[in-house]
C-alpha positions as CSV (number, residue, x, y, z in Angstrom):
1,X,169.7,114.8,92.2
2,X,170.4,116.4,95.8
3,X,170.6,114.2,98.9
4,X,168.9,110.9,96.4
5,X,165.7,112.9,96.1
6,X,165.1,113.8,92.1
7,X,164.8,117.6,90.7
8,X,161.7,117.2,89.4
9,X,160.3,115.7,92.9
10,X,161.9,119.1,94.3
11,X,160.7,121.1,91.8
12,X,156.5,119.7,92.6
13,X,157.4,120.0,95.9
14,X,157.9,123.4,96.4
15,X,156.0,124.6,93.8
16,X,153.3,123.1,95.4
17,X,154.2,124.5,98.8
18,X,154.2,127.7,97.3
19,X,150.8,127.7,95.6
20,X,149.3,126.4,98.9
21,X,150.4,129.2,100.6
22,X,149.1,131.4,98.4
23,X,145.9,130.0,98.2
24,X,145.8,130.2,102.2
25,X,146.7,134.1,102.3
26,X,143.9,134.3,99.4
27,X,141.5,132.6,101.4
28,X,142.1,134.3,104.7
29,X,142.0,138.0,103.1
30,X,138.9,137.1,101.4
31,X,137.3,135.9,104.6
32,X,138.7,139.0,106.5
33,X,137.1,141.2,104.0
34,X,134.1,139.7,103.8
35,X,133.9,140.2,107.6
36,X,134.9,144.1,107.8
37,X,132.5,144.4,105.1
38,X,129.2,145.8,106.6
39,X,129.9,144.8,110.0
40,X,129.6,141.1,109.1
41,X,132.0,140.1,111.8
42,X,130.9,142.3,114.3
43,X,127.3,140.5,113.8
44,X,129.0,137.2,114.1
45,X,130.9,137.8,117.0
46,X,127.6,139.0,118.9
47,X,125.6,136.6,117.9
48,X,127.7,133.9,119.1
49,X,128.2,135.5,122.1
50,X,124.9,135.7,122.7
51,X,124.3,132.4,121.4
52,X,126.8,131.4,124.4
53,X,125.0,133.1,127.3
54,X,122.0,131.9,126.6
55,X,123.3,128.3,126.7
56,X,125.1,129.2,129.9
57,X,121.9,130.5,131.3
58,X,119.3,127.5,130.2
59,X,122.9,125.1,131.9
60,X,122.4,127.1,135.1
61,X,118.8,127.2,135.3
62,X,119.0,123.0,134.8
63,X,121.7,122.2,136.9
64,X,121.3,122.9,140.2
65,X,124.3,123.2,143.2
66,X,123.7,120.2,145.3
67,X,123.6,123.2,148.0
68,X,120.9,125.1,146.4
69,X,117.5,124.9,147.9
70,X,115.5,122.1,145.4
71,X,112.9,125.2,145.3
72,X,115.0,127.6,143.6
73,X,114.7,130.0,146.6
């Protein structure tokens, strides 16, 4: 026992700690591949951006500056 807290609790608790991190690195490579593989990401990335602009431009078109014309013009 170190500092009142039991070997055994130590032990779980870091083996634990370790196996979570390796399942995070797994997790993230496996993601990253997935993404580089085929252009995946790239795909993604553009259609989100897209995805974006588009809801910026239907927001503008809606919204109108209160010094903006009420015509659009």
């Amino acid at each position: 026992m170190k500092n009142g807290i039991p070997f055994a609790y130590r032990l779980y608790r870091d083996t634990w700690s370790a196996l979570h991190f390796a399942l995070v690195v797994i997790a993230f490579t496996a993601v990253a591949m997935w993404l580089l593989d085929g252009g995946r990401g790239l795909q993604i990335a553009s259609d989100f951006w897209l995805t974006l602009s588009n809801m910026q431009q239907t927001i503008t078109r809606v919204i109108r500056f209160p010094w903006e014309p009420a015509d659009g013009s």
